[in-house]
N, C-alpha and C positions, 0 to 999 in steps of 0.2 A: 636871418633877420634878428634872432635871438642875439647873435654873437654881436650884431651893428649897435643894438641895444643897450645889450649891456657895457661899452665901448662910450658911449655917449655921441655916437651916429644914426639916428636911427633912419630905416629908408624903407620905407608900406610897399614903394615900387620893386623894390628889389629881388630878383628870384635869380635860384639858379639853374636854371635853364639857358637865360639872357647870358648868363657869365659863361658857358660853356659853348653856346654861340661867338660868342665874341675872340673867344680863343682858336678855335676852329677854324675861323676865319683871319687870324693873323698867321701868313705863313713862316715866321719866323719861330714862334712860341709852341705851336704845331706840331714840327719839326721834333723838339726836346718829351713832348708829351704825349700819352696813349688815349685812349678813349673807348672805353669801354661797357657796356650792357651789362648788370647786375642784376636777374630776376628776385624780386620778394615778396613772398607768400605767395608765389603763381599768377598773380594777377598783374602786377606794380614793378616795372622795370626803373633800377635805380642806377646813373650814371657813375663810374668810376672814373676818375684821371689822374693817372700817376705818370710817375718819370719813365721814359722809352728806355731809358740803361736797366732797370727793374725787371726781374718777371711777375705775373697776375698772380701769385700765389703768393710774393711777395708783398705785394702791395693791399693783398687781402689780409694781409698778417696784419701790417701798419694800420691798415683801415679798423679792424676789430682792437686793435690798442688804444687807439685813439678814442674811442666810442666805449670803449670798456674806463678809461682811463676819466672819461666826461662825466661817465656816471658816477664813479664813485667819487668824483667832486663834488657832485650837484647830492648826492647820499650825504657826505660830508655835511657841506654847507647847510642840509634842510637839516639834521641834527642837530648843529652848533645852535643854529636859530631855536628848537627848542630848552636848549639846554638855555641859552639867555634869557628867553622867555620865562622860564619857570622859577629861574633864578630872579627875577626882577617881582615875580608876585608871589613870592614865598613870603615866608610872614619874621618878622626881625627874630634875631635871639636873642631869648633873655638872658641878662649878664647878675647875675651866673646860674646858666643853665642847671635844674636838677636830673637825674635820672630817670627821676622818673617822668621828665616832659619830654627826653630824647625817649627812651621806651615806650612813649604814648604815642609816636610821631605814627601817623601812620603812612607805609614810606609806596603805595602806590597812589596817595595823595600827593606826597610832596615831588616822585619822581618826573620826570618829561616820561609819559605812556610810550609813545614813539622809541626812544633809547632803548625802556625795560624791553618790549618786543623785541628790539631788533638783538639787544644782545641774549634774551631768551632763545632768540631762533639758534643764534651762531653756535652760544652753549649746546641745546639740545639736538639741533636737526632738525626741527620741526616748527611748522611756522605757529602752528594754531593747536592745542592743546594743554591735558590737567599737567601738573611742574609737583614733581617733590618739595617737601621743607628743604633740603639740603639744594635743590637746583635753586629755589628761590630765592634762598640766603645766601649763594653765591653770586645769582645774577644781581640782586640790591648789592650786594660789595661790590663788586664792577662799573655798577652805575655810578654810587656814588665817588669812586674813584674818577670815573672821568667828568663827571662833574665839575668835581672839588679842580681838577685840572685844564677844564674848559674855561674855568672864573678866575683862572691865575690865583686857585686859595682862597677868594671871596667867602666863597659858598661854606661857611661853617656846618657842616651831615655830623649828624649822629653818630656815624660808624669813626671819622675819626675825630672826634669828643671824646668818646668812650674810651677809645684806643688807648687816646692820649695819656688820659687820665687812668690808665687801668697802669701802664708803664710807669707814670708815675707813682704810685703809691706802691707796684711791688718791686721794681728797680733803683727808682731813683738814678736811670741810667740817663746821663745828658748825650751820651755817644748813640746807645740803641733809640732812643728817641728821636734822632737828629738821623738817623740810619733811613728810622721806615717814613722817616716824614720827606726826605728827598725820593722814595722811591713813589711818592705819594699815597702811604696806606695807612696817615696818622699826620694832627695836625703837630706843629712845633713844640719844641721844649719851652720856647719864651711863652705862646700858649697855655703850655700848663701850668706854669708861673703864674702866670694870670688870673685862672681858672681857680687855682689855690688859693693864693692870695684874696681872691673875691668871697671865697668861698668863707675861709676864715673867717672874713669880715661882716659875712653874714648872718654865720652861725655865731657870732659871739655879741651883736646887738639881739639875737631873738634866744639868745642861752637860755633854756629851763630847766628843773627838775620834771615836768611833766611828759609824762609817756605818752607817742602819738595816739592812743585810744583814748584820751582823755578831752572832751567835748567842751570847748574856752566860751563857744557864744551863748545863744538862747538858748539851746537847745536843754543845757545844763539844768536839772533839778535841786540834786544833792549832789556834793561833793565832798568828801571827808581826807582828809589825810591822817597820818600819822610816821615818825620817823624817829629812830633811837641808834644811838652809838652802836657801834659793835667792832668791838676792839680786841685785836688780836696779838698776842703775844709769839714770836718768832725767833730762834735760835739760830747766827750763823757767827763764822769765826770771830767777831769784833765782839760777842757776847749778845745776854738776849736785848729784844728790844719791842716796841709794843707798836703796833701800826692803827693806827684810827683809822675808822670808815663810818659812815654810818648808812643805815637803811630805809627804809622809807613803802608803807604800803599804801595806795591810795584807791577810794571808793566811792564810783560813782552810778549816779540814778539819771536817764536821759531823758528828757521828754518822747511820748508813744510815737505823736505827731515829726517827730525830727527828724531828719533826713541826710546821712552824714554826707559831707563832698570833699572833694580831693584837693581844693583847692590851693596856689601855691601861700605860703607861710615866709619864704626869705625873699629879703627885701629887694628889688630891684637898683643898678647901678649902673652908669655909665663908662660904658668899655673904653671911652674914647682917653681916659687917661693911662693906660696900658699900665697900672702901678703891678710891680709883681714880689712885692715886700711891705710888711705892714709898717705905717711909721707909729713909732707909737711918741709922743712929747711929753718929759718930765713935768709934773707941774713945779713953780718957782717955788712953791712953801707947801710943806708935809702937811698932809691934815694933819687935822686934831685926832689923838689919839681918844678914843674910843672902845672901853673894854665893853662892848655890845655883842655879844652872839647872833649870830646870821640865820635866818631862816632858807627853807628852798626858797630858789626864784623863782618864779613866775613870768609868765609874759606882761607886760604894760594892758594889755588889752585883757587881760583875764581876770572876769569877778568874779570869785566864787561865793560872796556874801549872801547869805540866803535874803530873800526880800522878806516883808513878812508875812505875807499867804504863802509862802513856803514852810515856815517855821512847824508848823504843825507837819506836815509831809519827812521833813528831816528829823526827830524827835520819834516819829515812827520809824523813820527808815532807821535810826540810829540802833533801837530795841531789838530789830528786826535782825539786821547782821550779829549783835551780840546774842543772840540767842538761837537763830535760826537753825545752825544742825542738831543743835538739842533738844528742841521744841516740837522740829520736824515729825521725829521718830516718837512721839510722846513721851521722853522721858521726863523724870520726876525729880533727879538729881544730879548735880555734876560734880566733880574734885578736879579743882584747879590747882598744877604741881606747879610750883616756881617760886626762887629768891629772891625775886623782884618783887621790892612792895608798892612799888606803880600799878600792879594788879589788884592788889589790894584796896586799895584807893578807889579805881573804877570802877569793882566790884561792888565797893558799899555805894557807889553812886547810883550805880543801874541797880541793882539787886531788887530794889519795893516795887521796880514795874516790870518784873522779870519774875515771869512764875515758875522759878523752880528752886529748889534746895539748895545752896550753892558752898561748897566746903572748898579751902584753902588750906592744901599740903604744904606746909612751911621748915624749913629745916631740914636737919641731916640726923642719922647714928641717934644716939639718946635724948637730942635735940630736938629730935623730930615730934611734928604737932599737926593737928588736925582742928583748923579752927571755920567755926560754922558760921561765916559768913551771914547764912540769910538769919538767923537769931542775933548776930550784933548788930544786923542793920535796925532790923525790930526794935531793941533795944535801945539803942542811939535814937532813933527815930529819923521819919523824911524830913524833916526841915533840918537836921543838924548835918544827915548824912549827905544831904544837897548841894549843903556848902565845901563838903571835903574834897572833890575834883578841881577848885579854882583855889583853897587853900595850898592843896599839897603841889601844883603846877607854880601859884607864885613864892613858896618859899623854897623851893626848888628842887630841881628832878634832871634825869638824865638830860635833858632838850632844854633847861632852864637854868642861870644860874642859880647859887646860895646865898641866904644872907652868913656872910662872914661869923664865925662862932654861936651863931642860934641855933641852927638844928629844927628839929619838928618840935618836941616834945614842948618848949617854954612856947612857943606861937603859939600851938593848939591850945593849950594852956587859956593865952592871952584872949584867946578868938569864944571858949566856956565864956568868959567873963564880960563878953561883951557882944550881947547878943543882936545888937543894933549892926554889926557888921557881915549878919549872917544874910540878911539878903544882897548886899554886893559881893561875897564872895560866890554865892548863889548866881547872881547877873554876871558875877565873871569866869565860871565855870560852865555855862548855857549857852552866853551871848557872841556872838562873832565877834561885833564892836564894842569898843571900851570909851566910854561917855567921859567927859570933864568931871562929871559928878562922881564917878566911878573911880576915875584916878583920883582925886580927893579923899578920896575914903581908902583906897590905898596907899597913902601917903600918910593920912590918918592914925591906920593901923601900921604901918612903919616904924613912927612916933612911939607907939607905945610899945612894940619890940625891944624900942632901944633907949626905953624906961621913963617915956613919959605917961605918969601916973593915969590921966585922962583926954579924952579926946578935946579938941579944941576946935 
C-alpha cells in the first residue's frame, strides 16, 4: 500500500493476500511460480512467491536484498530530509565571517542530531554513549562534510571556512586548494578570494591604532595615550640607513558598572557581488598638499574627550599613574635618567602636585649633571610651570612639528614677557579641546615669534 502511495495510485482496498489469491488461481502464472510459508517470530506466517526455476534459499537471499536494500533508502532519504531541514533554518552568514563567530558556532546546535548519532555510532560501535574530544572532532568533520555535499556547497560550515582560509594564508596554493575542495574537505579557491578581499575591505574602513582591550563606548572613564618616534639605525650592504617607527602606550580607566561584550566591530556586506579584488579609483585631481602630521587613527565612533564631570577623575587619574610605583612603597625621592628633554617638561608640569623629590640625571662623561627638578619647579612657580606642557608641545617635540629657525629659547623668552598668554598656554596643555578663542591666541603669539612687537 505504501509502494501504490508513493507511485501516485493509492488503493485502502488493496492487500496481499487478494494478489496471491488471484495468482493461484490463474493456472497459467501458477505454473512459472512457487508458494510458500515463511514463519516470523513464531507466531505470524508471512507468504513467499518466487520463480519455480529458483531454489528457497535462493529466493530468501533476494528477499533479504530487497528489504535490506529498502531500508537503507528509506535510512537515506529520512537523513537527506534532515540535512535540508537544518540547512533551511540555519541562520545566514555574515559576509565576512570572523573566527571567532565560526569558533563561537556551537556545532550540536547547528548539526541535524539524527546524522551526528548516526555517524557517531558507525565511528565508535556503539549507539548510546560518553565520545572522546578526538571521536567528537572527527564525527563534527564528517558531518559537516556531508553536509556541505548534501547542499550541492550551499551550506557554508565552519570547518571548511577555516580550512579554506588557513590554506590560504600559509600556501597560497591555488592547486592544493582546488585539490581538498573537490574532495570536499575545504570550500573553493574563488572563496577565499572573496573572503580576503571582504576582509580587507573591512579591516581597512575600521583601521585603528587602538588595541582590542581598549573600551570605544560608555563604558570609557579615562583614556590617555601617548606615542613617540623610535628610530633605528640599520647596517646592510647598500650602507647605513635609518628606519622609523613609532610607538605608542595607551591608558585606560573603565567604568566599575561596565560589562565588556564580544560584540562584532567589522562591518557587514553583501556576498552577492562575489568581488575578489579591491578596486581602488584614482581621483581626477591630487589633493592639496598638506605638510600636516598625522595623528593615530581612531575609529569614527570613538570619543575619548573627557566630558566635564570627568575632568576632575582624569586630573587624578593622570597624578596617579605618574607617580604611583613611587608613592606606592613610600618613597621620598626619585632620579629620572634620560636625554630627552620631553621629560623634563612633564616633570616641571606634574612636579607641585606630586609629592616627592624629583631629580633629573642629564648628560654624559664630565657633562653629566644632576638637576633638581622639584626646587626649579618651586622656583619658577605653578602658574609659570603650568604653562610649560602646552608651550613645549606647540613649538615643537618629537610628535609635533617646529617653528622653522626659533627653537625654545627666544619663545620662552617671548611667553616671560607676556604674561597674558600664560593662561591659554595653560588651557592648551590641560584641555582636550582647542576653543576659536584659544586658536586666536595662538596665532597671537605666533605674530609675535615672528617679531610682531605686540599683540593685536
Amino acid at each position: 500500500m505504501k509502494t501504490l502511495e508513493s507511485e501516485g495510485f493509492p488503493n485502502p482496498e488493496y492487500r496481499s493476500e487478494k494478489l496471491a489469491r488471484r495468482l493461484q488461481g490463474d493456472k497459467d502464472i501458477s505454473r512459472e511460480l512457487t508458494f510458500s510459508k515463511v514463519p516470523h517470530h513464531g507466531c505470524i506466517e508471512l507468504s513467499l512467491i518466487y520463480s519455480s526455476s529458483i531454489t528457497v534459499d535462493e529466493a530468501v537471499g533476494c528477499a533479504y536484498k530487497l528489504g535490506t536494500a529498502d531500508q537503507l533508502q528509506e535510512a537515506a532519504f529520512t537523513l537527506h530530509s534532515h540535512i535540508i531541514k537544518a540547512f533551511k533554518e540555519s541562520k545566514e552568514l555574515p559576509w565576512p565571517p570572523t573566527a571567532q563567530e565560526l569558533d563561537a558556532v556551537k556545532m550540536d546546535e547547528l548539526l541535524p542530531e539524527h546524522l551526528v548519532q548516526f555517524l557517531s555510532s558507525v565511528v565508535t560501535g556503539i549507539l548510546d554513549g560518553e565520545k572522546c574530544e578526538r571521536t567528537q572532532r572527527l564525527v563534527y568533520s564528517i558531518t559537516q562534510d556531508v553536509c556541505r555535499a548534501a547542499t550541492n556547497s550551499k551550506w557554508k560550515l565552519p570547518k571548511h571556512i577555516l580550512l579554506c582560509a588557513t590554506l590560504r594564508h600559509l600556501y597560497r596554493s591555488k592547486q592544493l586548494t582546488t585539490i581538498l575542495s573537490r574532495l570536499g574537505h575545504s570550500e573553493t579557491y574563488d572563496f577565499s578570494m572573496e573572503l580576503e578581499t571582504a576582509m580587507a575591505k573591512a579591516f581597512d574602513e575600521i583601521s585603528t591604532h587602538l588595541t582590542p582591550q581598549i573600551i570605544t563606548g560608555e563604558g570609557n572613564t579615562v583614556f590617555h595615550s601617548e606615542w613617540d618616534n623610535l628610530n633605528r639605525i640599520t647596517t646592510n650592504v647598500h650602507g647605513s640607513n635609518v628606519v622609523n617607527s613609532a610607538g605608542g602606550i595607551m591608558i585606560q580607566e573603565v567604568k566599575e558598572s561596565h560589562v565588556s561584550t564580544k560584540n562584532r566591530t567589522l562591518p557587514l556586506y553583501d556576498r552577492s557581488s562575489k568581488m575578489r579584488s579591491l578596486k581602488i579609483t584614482p581621483p581626477e585631481m591630487l589633493p592639496e598638499l598638506a605638510f600636516k602630521r598625522v595623528g593615530p587613527k581612531f575609529p569614527m565612533q570613538a570619543n575619548f574627550t573627557p566630558p566635564a564631570e570627568n575632568q576632575e577623575s582624569y586630573d587624578a587619574s593622570m597624578l596617579q599613574y605618574n607617580a604611583h610605583l613611587l608613592c606606592k612603597w613610600g618613597y621620598k625621592s626619585c632620579v629620572v635618567r634620560t636625554p630627552n628633554t620631553d621629560i623634563l617638561m612633564i616633570l616641571l608640569y606634574h612636579t607641585s602636585r606630586i609629592n616627592l623629590s624629583i631629580y633629573l640625571d642629564h648628560g654624559s662623561g664630565k657633562h653629566r649633571t644632576l638637576i633638581n627638578v622639584t626646587e626649579l619647579s618651586e622656583s619658577l612657580g605653578p602658574d609659570y610651570c603650568s604653562t610649560l606642557l602646552g608651550f613645549y608641545v606647540f613649538t615643537g617635540e618629537d610628535c609635533t612639528s617646529a617653528f622653522k629657525g626659533k627653537g625654545k629659547v627666544n619663545p620662552l623668552k617671548k611667553l616671560q614677557k607676556n604674561p597674558k598668554l600664560h593662561n591659554a598656554f595653560r588651557q592648551l596643555g590641560a584641555d582636550w579641546l582647542v576653543t576659536d578663542e584659544l586658536q586666536q591666541e595662538m596665532e597671537s603669539f605666533t605674530c609675535i615669534m615672528y617679531g610682531q612687537a605686540r599683540m593685536t
